[in-house]
Backbone bond lengths (Angstrom), bond angles and torsions (degrees), N, CA, C in turn:
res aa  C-N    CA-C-N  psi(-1)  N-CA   C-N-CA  omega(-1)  CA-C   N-CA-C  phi
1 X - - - 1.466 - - 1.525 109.90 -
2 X 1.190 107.26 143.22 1.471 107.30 178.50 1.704 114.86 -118.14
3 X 1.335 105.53 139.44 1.841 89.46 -173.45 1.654 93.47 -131.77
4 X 1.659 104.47 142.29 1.576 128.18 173.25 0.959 94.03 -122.04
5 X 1.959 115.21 117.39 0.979 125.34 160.36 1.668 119.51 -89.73
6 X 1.481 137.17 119.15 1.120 104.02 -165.25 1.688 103.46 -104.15
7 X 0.901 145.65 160.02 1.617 146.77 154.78 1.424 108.60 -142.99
8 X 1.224 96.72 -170.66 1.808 117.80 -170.55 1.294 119.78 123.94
9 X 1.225 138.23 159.33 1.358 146.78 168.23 1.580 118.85 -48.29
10 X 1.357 103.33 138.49 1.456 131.64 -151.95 2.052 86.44 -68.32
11 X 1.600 104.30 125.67 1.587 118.04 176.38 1.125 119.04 70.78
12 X 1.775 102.07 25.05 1.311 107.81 168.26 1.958 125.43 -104.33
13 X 1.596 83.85 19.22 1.535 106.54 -177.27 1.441 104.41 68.76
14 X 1.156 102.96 67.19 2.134 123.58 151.15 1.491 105.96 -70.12
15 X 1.504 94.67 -35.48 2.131 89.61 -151.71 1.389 94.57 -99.65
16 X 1.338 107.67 -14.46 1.755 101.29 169.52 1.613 104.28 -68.56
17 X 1.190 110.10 -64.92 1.534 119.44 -175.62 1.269 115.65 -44.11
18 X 1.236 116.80 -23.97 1.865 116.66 171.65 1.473 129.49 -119.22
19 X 1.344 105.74 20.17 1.579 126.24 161.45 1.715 73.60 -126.29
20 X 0.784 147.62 89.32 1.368 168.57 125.78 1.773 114.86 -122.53
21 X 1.724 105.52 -72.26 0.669 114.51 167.58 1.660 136.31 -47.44
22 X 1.442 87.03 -58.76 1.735 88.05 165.92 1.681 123.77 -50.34
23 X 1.278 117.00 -25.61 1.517 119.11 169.33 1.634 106.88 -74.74
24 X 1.435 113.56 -8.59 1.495 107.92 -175.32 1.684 92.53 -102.16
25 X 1.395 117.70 9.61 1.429 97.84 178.54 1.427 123.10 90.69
26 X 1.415 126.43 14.27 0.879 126.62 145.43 1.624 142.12 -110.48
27 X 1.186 113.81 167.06 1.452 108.31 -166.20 1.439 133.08 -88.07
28 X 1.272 120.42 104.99 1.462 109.91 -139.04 1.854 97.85 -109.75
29 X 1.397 87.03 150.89 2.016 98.64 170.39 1.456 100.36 -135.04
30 X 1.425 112.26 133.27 1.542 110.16 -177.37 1.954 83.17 -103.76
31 X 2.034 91.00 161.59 1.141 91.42 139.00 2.088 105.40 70.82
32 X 1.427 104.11 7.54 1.235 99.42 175.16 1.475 117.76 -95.03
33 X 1.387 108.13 134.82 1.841 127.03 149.79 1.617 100.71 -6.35
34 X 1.507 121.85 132.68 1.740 126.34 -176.08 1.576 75.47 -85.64
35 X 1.674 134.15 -30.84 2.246 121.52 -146.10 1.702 74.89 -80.42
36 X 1.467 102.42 -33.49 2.116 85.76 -168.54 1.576 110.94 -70.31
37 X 1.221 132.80 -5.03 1.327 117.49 -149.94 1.752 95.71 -84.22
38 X 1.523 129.35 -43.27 1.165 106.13 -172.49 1.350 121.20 -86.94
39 X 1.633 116.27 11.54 1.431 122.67 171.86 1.720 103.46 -82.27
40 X 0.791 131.34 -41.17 1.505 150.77 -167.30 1.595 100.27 -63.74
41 X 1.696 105.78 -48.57 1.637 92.33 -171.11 1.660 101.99 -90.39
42 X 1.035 131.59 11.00 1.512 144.42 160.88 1.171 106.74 -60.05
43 X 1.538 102.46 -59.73 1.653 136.31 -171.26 1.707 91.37 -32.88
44 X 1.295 96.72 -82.64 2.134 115.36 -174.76 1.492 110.22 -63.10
45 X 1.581 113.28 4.47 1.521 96.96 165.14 1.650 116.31 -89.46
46 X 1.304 90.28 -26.94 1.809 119.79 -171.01 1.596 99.17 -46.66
47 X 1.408 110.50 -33.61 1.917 113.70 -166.62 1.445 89.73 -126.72
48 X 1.724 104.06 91.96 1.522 121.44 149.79 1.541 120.01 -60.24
49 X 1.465 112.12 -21.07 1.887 111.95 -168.24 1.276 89.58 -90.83
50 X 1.538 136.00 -40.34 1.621 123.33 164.04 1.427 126.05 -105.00
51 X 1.402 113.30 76.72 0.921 141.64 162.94 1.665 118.80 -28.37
52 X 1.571 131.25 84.49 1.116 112.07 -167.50 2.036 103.96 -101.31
53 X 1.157 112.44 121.29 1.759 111.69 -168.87 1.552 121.62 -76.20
54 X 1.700 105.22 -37.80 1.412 91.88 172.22 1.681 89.88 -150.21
55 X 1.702 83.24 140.49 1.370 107.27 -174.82 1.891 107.06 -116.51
56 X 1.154 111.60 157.35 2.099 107.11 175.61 1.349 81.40 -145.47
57 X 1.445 87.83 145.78 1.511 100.91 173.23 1.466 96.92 -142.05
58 X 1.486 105.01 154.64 1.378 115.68 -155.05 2.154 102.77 -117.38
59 X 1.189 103.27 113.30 1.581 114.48 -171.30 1.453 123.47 -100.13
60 X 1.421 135.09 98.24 1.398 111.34 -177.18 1.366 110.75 -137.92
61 X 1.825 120.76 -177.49 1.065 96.83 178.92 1.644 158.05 -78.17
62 X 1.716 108.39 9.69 1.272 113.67 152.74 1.553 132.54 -39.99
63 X 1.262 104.76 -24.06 1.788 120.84 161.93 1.703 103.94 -44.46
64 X 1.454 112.04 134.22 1.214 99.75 173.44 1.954 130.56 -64.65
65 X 0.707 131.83 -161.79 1.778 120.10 -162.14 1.798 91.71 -103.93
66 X 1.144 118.59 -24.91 1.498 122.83 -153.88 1.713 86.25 -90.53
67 X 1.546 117.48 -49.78 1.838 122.77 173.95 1.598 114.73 -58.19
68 X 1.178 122.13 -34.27 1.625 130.35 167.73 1.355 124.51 -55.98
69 X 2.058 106.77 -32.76 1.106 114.89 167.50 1.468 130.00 -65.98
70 X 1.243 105.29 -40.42 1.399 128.07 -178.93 1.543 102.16 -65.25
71 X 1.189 128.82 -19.19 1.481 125.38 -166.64 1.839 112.90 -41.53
72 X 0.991 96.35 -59.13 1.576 97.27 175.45 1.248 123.86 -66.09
73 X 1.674 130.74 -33.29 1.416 94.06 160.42 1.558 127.55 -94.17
74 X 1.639 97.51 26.99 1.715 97.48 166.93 1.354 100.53 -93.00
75 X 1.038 131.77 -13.75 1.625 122.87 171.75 1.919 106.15 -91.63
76 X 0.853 122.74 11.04 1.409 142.84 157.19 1.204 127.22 -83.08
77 X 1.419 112.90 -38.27 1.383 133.09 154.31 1.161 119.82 -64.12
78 X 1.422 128.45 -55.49 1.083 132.93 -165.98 2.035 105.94 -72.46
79 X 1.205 108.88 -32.31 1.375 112.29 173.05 1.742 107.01 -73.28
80 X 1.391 113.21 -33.49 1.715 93.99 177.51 1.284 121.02 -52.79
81 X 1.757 97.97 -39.76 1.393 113.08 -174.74 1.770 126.53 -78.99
82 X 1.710 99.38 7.51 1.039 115.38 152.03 2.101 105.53 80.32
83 X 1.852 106.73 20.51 1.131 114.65 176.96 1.433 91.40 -81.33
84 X 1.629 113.44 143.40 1.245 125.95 170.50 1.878 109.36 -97.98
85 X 1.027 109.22 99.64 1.635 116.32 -162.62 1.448 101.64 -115.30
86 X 1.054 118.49 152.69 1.779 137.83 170.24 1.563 105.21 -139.76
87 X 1.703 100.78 135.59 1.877 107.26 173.11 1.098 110.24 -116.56
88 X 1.246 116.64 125.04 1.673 142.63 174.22 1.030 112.49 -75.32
89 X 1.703 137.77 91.43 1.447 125.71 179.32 1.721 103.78 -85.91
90 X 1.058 129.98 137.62 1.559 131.07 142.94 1.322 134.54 -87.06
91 X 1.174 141.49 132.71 1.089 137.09 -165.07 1.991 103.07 -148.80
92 X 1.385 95.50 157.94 1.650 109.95 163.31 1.409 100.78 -153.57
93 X 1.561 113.00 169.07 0.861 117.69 151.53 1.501 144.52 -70.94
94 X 1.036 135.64 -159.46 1.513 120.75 -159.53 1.842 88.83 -91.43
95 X 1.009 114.24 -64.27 1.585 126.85 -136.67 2.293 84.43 -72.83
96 X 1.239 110.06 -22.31 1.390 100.32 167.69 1.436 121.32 -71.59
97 X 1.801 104.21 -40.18 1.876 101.09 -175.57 1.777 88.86 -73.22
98 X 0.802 124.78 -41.08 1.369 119.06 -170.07 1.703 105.55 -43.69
99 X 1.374 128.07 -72.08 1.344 147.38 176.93 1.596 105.63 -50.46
100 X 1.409 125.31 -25.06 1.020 125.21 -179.05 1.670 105.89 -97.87
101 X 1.149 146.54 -35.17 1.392 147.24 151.45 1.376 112.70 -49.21
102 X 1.644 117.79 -32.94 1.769 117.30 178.76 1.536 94.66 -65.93
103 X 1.277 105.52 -48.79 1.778 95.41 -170.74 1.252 124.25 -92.22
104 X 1.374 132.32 10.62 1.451 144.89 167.73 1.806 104.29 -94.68
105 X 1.499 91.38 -27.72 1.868 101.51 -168.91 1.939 108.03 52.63
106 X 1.256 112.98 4.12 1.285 95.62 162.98 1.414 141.70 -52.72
107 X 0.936 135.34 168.23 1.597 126.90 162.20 1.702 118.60 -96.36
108 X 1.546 100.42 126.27 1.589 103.49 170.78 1.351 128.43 -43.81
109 X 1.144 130.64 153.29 1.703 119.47 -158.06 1.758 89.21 -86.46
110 X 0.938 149.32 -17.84 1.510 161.03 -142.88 1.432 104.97 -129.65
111 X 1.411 112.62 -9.36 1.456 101.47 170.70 1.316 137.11 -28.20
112 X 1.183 149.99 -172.97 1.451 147.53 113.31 1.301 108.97 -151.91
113 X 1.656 115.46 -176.66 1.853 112.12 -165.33 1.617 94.83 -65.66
114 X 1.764 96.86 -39.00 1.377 97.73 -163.99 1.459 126.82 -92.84
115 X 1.376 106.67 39.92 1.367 116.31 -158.61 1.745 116.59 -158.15
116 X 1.860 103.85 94.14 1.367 108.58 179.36 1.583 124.64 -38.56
117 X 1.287 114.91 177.51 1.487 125.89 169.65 1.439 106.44 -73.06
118 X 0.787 92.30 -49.01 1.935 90.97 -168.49 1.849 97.75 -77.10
119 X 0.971 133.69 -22.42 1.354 138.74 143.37 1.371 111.99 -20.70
120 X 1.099 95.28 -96.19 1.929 104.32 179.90 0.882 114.09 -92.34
121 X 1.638 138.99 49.86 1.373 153.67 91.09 1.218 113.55 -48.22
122 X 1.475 127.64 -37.09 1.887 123.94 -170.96 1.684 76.16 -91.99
123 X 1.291 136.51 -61.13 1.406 114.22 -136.55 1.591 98.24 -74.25
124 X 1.622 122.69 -15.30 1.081 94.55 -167.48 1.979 117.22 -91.40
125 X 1.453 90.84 4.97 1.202 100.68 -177.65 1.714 112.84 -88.37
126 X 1.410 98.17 -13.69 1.626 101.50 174.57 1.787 102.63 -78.35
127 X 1.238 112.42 -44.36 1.328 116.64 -166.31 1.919 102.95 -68.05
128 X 1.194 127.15 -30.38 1.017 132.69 152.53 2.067 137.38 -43.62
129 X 1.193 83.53 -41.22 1.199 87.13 -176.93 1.610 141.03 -77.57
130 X 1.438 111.53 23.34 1.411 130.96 133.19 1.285 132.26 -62.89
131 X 1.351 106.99 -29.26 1.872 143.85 -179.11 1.182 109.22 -71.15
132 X 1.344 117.95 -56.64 1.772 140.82 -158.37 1.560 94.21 -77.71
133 X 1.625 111.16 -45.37 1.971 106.48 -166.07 1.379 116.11 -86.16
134 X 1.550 106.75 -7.66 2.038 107.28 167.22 1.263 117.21 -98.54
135 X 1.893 118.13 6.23 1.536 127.36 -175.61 1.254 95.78 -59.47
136 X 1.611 102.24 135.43 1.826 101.94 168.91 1.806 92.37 -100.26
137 X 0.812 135.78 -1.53 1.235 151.66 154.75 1.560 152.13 -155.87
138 X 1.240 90.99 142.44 2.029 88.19 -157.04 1.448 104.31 -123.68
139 X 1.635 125.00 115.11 0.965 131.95 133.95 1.535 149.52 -67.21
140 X 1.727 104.48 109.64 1.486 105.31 -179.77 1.579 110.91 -80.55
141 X 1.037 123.55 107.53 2.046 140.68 166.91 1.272 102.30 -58.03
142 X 1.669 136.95 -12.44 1.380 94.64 -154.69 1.634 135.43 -96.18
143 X 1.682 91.15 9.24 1.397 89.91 145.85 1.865 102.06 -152.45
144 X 1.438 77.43 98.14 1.663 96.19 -177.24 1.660 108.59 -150.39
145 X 1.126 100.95 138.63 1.660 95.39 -177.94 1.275 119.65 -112.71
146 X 0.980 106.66 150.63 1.868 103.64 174.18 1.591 100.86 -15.05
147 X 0.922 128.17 -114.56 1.403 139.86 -155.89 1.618 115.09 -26.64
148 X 1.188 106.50 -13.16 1.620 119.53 -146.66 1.897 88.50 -105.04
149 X 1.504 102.99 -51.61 1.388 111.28 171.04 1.492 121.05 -49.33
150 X 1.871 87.30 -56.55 1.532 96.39 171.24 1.562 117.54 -20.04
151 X 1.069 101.21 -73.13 2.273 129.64 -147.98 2.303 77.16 -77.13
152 X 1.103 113.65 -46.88 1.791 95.58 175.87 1.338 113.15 -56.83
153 X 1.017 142.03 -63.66 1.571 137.16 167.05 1.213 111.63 -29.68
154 X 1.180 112.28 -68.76 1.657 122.79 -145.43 2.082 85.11 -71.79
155 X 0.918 117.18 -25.20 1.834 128.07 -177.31 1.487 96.65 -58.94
156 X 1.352 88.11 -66.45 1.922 92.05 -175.47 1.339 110.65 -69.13
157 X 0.924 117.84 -65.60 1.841 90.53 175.63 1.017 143.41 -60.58
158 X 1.485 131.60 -6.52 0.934 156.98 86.28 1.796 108.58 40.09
159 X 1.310 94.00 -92.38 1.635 140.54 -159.34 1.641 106.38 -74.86
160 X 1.481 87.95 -37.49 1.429 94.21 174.43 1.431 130.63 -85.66
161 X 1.814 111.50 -4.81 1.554 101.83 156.58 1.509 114.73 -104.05
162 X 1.107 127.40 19.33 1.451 139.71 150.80 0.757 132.43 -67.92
163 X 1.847 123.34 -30.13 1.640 98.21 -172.93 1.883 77.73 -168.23
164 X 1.297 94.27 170.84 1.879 100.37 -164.06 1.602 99.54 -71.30
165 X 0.996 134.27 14.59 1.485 133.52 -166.94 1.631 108.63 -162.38
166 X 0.662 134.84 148.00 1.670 143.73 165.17 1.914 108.06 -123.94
167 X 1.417 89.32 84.28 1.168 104.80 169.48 1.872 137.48 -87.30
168 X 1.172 124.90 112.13 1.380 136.05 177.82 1.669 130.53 -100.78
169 X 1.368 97.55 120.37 1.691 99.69 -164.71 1.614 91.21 -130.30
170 X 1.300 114.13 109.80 1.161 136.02 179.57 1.739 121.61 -113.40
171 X 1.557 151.60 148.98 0.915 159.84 20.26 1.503 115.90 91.24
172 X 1.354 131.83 62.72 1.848 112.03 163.37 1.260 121.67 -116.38
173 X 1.228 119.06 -166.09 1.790 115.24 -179.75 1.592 82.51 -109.55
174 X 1.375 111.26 169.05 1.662 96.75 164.09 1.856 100.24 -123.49
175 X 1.786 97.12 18.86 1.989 81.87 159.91 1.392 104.90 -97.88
176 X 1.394 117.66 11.77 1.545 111.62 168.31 1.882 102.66 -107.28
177 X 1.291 118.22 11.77 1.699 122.59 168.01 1.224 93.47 91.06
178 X 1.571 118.40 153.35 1.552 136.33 -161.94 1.640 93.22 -96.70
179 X 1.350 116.59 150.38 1.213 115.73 169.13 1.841 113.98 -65.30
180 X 1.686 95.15 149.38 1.188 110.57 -170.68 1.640 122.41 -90.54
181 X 1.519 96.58 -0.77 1.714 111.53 -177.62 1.327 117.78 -128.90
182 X 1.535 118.69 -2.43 1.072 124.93 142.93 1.792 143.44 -7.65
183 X 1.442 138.48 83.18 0.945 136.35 -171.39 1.617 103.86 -61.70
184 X 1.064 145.05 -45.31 1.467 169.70 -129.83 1.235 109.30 -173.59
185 X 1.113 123.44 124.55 1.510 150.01 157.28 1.484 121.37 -129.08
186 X 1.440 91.83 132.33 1.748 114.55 -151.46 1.686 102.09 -116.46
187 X 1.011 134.37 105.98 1.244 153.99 167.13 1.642 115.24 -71.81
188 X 1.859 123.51 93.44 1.205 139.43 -174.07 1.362 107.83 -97.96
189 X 1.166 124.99 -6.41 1.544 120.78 -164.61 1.295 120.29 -57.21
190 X 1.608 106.45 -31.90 2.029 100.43 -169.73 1.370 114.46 -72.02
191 X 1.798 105.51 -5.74 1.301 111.70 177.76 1.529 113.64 -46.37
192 X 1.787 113.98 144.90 1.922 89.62 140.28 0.933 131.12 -38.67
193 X 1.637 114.39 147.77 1.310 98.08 -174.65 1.715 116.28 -130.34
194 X 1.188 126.93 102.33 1.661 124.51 -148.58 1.727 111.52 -45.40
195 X 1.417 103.26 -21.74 1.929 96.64 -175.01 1.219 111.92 -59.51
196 X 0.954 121.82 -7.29 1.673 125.18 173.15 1.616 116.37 -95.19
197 X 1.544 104.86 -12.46 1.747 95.43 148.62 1.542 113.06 -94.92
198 X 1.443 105.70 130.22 1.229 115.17 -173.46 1.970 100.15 -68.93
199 X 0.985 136.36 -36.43 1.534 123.45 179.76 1.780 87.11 -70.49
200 X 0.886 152.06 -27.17 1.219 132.00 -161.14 1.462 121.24 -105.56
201 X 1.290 94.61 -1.71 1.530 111.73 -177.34 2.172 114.69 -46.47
202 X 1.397 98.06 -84.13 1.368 110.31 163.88 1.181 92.71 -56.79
203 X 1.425 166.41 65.11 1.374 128.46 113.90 1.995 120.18 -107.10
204 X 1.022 115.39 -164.69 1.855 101.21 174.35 1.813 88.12 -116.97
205 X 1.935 70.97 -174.49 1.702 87.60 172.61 1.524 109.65 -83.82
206 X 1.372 121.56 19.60 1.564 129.71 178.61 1.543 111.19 -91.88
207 X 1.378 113.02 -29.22 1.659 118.37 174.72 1.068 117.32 -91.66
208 X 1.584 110.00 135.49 1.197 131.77 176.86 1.340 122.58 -31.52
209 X 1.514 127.71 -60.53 1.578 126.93 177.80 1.980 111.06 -58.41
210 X 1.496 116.40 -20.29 1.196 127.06 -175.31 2.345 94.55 -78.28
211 X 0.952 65.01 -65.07 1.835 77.95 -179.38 1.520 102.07 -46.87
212 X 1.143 135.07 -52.29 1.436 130.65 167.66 1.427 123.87 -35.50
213 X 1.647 102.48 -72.26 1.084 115.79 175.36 1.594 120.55 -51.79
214 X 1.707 112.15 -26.03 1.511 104.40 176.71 1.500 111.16 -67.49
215 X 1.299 94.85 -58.57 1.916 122.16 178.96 1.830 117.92 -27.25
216 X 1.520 101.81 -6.32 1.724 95.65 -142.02 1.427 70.58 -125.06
217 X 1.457 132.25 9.54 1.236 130.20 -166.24 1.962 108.16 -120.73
218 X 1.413 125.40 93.15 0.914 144.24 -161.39 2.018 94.93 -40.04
219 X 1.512 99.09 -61.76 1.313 112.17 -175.40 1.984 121.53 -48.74
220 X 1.262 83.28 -43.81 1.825 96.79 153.90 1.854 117.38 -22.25
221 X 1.942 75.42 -91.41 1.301 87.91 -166.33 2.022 123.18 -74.41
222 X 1.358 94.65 6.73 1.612 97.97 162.48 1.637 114.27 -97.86
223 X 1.544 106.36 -7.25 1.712 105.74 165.55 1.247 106.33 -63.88
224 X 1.736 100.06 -52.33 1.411 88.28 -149.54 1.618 111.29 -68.10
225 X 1.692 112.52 -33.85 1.558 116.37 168.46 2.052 130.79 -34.76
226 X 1.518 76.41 -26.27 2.039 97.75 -171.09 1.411 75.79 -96.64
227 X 1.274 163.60 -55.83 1.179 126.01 -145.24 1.718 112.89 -92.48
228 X 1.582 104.85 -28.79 1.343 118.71 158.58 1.441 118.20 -52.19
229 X 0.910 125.85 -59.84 1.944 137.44 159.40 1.632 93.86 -13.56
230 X 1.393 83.61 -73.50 2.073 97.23 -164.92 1.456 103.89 -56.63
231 X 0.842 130.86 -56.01 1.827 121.85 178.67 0.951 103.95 -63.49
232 X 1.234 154.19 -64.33 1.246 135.94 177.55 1.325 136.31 -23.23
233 X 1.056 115.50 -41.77 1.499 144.18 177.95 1.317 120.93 -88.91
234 X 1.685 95.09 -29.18 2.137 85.33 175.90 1.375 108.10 -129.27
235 X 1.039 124.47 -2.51 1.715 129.90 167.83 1.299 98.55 -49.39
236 X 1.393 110.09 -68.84 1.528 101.78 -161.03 1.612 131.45 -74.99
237 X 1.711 93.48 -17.20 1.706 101.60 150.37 1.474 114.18 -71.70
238 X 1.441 144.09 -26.67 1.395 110.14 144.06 0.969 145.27 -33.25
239 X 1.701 107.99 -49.08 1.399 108.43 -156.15 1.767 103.50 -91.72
240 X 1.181 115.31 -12.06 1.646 127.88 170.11 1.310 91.62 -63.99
241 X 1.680 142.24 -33.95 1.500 128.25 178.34 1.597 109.02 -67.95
242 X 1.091 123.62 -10.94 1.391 122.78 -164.08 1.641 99.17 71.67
243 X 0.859 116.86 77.70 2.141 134.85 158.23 1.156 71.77 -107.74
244 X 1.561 98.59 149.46 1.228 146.29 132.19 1.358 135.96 -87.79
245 X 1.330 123.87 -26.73 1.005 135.08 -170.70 1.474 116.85 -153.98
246 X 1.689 118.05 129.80 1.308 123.20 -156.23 1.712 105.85 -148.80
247 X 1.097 104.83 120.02 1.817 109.42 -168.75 1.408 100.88 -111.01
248 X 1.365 144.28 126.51 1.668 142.09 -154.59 1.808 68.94 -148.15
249 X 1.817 102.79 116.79 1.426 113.35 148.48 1.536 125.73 -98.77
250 X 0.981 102.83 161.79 1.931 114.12 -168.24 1.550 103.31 -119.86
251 X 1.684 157.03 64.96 1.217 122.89 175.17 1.108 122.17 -115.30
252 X 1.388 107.09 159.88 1.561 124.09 -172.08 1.884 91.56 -108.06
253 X 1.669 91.05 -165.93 1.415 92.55 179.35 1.024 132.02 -69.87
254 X 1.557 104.59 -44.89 1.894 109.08 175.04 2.096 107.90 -118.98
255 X 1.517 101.44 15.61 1.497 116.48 167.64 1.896 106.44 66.00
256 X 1.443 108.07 23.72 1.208 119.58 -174.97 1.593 124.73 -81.57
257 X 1.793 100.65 -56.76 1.243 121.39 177.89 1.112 131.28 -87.11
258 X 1.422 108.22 -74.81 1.312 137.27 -144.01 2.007 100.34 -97.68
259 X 1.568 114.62 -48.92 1.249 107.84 142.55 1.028 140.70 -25.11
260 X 1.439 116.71 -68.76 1.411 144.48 -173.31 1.618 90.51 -54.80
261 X 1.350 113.55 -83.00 1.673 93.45 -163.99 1.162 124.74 -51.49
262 X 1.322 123.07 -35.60 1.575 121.63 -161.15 1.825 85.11 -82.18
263 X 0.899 132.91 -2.67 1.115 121.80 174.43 1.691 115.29 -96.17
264 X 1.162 124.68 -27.25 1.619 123.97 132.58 1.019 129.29 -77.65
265 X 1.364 137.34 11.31 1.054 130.47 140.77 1.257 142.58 -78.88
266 X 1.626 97.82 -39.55 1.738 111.01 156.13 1.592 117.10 -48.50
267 X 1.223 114.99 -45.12 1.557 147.85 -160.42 2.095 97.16 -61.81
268 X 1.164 84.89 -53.94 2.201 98.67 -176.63 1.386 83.68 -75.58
269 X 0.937 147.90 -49.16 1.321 120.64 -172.35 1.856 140.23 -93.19
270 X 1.482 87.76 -9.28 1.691 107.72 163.06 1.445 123.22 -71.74
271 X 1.850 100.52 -35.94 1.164 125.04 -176.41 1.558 115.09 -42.34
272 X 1.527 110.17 -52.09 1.603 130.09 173.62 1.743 100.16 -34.91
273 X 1.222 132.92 -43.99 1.209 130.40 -136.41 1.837 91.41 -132.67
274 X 1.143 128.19 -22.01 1.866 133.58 -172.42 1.664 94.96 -144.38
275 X 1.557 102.11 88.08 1.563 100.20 -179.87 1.506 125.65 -70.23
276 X 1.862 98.93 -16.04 1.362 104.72 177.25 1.226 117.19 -120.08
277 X 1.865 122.54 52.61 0.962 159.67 -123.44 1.913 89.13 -107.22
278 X 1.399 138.79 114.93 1.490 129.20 174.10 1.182 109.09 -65.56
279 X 1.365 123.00 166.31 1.755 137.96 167.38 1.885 85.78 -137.22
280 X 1.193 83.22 131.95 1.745 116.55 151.83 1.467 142.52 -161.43
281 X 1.407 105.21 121.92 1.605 101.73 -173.90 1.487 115.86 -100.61
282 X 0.730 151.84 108.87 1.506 146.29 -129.37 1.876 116.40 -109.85
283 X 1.275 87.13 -25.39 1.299 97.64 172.74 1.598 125.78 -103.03
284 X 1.076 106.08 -27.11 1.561 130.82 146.66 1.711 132.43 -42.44
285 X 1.511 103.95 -38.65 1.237 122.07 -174.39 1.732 101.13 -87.79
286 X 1.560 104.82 -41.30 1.462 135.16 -164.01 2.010 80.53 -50.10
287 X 1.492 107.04 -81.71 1.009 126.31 -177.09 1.620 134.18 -28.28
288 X 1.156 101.72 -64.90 1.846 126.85 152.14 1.786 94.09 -42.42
């Protein structure tokens, strides 16, 4: 049996992620009790003739504060009992759930008369955070759209019955902010940097005259050697912990150039060794 737990903060696309899932065929409960969760997978052991294989269940903070605590040794439980489970955190930042509640006009599940938005946005992130520190993976939404979320899920799971790890090496600017789920973050900036050739300006680190100009750059190609060095050496002591999931960021200034390549470049050469190895450029995609 396989179990996806999903959580994260309210409009950070939970209900996308599990009408996701359910189109992938699994059996989903939003919105359940953390004291019910290890009675429930008892529940589907009880009926061997209907065998149900993968189940997601959907966790948030309407759970009382005292059941949120307990979260970790119910996933303690669930490993004695030999359930193979993964937790999906979601997350955004404030000023996105904010913009995203103006235009849904819904009400926050944490509301009250006497109690702003950005209120129970902080409180619900405190009440969470038993949730957030057992994520074997965390998605930041906050500028991601349905569709965009979509194709990230469906990637990692995906990815993740391929190979002992589902690994992602992505591409940002960091004047658009460093990723927030990031295992490793890689700092390219002292590189040359092509926006200062005006023919090279509009192009990425994906075109040929860009790739030249990096290549011809001594300092380049000893990044990329030091950053290759470093994965080599500690990737696979992750994945000897049993990770599942591993996000290695790359940024440059505006995640255009200089990112971008060394981030296919790392990528062709990891590949040899993680055949189902992710690519993402984040600001690139943003753009498109």
């Amino acid at each position: 049996m396989n179990l996806i737990i999903v959580s994260g903060l309210s409009g950070s696309g939970k209900s996308i992620a599990l009408h996701l899932l359910e189109d992938l065929g699994y059996y989903c409960i939003d919105n359940l009790p953390i004291s019910m969760l290890p009675s429930l997978i008892k529940e589907f052991h009880r009926k061997p003739s209907e065998p149900i294989q993968n189940i997601a269940i959907g966790i948030d903070a309407r759970n009382m504060p005292d059941s949120l605590n307990e979260f970790e040794s119910c996933l303690e439980e669930l490993a004695t009992n030999k359930i193979n489970y993964k937790v999906f955190y979601l997350e955004a930042n404030d000023s996105a759930i904010i913009k995203r509640y103006s235009e849904t006009r819904r009400k926050h599940p944490l509301s009250k008369p006497n109690m702003s938005l950005t209120e129970a946005i902080t409180l619900e992130k405190k009440l969470l955070e038993p949730v957030a520190y057992c994520a074997d993976l965390t998605f930041d939404t906050s500028s991601t759209n349905v569709h965009q979320l979509r194709e990230r899920i469906k990637e990692r799971l995906i990815n993740d019955t391929t190979s002992t790890a589902s690994i992602l090496i992505e591409s940002f600017g960091f004047k658009h902010g460093a990723p927030t789920n990031a295992d490793f973050v890689f700092d390219v900036r002292c590189l040359s940097n092509p926006h200062w050739v005006p023919e090279l300006r509009p192009q990425t680190g994906q075109d040929k005259a860009v790739v030249e100009f990096l290549e011809s750059n001594d300092d380049v190609l000893m990044m990329c050697n030091d950053i290759l060095s470093f994965l080599d050496k500690w990737v696979p002591k992750f994945i000897a912990e049993n990770r599942s999931y591993m996000t290695i960021a790359i940024g440059c200034t505006g995640g255009q150039h200089r990112s971008v390549y060394i981030t296919e470049h790392i990528v062709s050469k990891l590949i040899k060794k993680y055949p189902s190895i992710l690519t993402r450029h984040r600001e690139l995609e943003q753009n498109n």
